[in-house]
C-alpha positions in Angstrom: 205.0 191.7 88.7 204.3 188.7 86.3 200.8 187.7 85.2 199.4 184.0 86.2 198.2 183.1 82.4 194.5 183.0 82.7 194.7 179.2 81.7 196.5 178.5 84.4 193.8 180.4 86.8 190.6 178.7 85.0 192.9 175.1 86.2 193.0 175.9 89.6 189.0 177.1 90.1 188.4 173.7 88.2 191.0 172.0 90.7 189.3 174.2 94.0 185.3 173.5 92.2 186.1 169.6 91.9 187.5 169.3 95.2 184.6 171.3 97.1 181.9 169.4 95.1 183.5 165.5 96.3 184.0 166.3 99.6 183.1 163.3 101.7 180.9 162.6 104.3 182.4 161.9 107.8 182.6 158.6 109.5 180.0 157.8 112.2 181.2 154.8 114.1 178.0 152.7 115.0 178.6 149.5 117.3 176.2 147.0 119.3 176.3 145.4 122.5 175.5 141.9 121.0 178.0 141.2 118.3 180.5 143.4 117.2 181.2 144.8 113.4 181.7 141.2 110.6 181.0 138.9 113.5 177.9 136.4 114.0 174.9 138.0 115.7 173.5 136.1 118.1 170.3 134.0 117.7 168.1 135.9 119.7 168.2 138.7 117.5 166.6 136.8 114.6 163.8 134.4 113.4 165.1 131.5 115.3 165.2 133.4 118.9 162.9 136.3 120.8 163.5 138.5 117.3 164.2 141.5 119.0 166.4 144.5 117.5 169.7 144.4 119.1 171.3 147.1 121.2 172.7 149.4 119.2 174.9 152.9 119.5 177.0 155.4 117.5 179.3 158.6 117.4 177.9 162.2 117.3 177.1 163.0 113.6 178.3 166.5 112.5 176.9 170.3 114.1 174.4 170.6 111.5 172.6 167.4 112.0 168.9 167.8 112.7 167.9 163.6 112.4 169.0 160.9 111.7 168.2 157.3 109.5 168.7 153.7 110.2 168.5 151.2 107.2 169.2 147.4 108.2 168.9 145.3 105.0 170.5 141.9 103.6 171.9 142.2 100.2 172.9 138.3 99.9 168.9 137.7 99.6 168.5 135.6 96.7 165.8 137.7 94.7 167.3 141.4 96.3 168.0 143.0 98.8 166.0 142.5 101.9 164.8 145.1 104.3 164.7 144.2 107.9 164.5 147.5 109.5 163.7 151.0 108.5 164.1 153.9 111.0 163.8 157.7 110.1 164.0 161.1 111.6 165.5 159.9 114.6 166.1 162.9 116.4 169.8 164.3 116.2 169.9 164.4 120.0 169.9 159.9 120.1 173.2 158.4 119.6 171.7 154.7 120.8 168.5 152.3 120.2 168.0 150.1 123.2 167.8 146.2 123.0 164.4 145.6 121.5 163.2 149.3 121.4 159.6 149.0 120.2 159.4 152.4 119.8 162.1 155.2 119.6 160.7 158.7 121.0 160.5 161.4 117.9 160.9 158.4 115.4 159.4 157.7 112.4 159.4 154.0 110.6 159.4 152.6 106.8 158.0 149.6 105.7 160.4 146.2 105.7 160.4 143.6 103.2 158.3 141.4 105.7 155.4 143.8 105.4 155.6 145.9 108.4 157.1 148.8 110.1 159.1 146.9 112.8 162.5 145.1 113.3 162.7 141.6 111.1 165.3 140.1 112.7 168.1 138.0 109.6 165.8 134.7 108.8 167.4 133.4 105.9 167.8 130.7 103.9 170.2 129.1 103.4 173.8 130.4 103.8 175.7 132.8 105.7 174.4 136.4 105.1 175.7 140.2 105.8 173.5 142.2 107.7 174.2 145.4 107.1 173.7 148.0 109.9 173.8 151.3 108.2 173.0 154.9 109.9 172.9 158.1 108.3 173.3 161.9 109.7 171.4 164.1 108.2 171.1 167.9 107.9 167.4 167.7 107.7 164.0 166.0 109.0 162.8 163.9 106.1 159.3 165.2 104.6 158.2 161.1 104.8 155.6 159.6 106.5 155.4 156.2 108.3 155.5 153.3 105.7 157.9 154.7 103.7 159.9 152.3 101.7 163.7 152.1 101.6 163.9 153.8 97.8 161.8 156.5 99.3 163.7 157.1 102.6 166.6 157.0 100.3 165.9 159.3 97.4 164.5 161.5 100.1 168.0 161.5 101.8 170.0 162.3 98.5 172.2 165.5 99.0 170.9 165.7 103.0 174.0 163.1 104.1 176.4 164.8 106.4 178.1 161.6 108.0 177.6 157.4 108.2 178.6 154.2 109.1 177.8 151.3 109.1 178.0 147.8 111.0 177.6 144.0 110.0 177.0 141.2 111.3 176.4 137.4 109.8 173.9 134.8 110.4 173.0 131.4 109.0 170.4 129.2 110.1 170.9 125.8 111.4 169.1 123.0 109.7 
């Protein structure tokens, strides 16, 4: 019986090691009742209507998921990246946030960019901006409490991410 040459061997654990330690997340498809993914979302959803969080719903995350997060934010603000709504520890048994949800049962909330912990609808402006929908399964309840800003909701997520998608929509203002 021939000998694999130990080179050879040390290859494939490398090979097997890199593989394992890039696996991906899996896709979570996350859609809305009022505009669906790169379309225009509908005025009543932002400063220039009622400013209410829009209907929104998504696919099962993985077994092991014990919450999940929901970042909306608008990276075509001119000074950064603004944060309209931050939503944590939802828990892993709600696939779907009702049209203007004030509150979401189990649910913890971070601080937007407008000051507060609730849904800032897109305002912006000038020019069309992407609204980015984003929501993440996690294996885990994050140790976070209400107020949390997006870095900390974020850092606190780091190696926790089992699945997550994401949906966008556009809005410009009329002048």
């Amino acid at each position: 019986m021939k000998k694999i040459p130990v080179l050879i061997q040390l290859a494939v654990i490398l090979v097997l090691f890199i593989n394992c330690s890039n696996r991906n997340t899996m896709d979570i498809t996350i859609t809305s009742n009022a505009f669906a993914n790169d379309s225009l979302i509908p005025s009543r959803y932002t400063c220039d209507g009622a400013n209410v969080s829009p209907q929104l719903s998504w696919t099962n995350g993985p077994e092991n998921t014990k919450s999940y997060a929901l970042i909306c934010d608008d990276p075509d603000a001119p000074s950064k990246t603004w944060v309209h709504w931050l939503v944590f520890n939802i828990p892993a048994e709600t696939n779907s946030i009702d049209e203007g949800a004030a509150s979401i049962a189990g649910a913890q909330y971070g601080k937007n960019d407008f000051g507060n912990t609730n849904y800032g609808g897109p305002c912006p402006p000038s020019g069309t901006h992407h609204y980015h929908f984003k929501i993440y399964a996690l294996n885990c309840m994050l140790p976070l409490k209400n107020g949390a800003t997006k870095k900390e909701i974020e850092d606190a997520m780091n190696g926790h991410i089992q699945a997550q998608g994401e949906l966008v929509g556009l809005y410009s203002r009329k002048k």
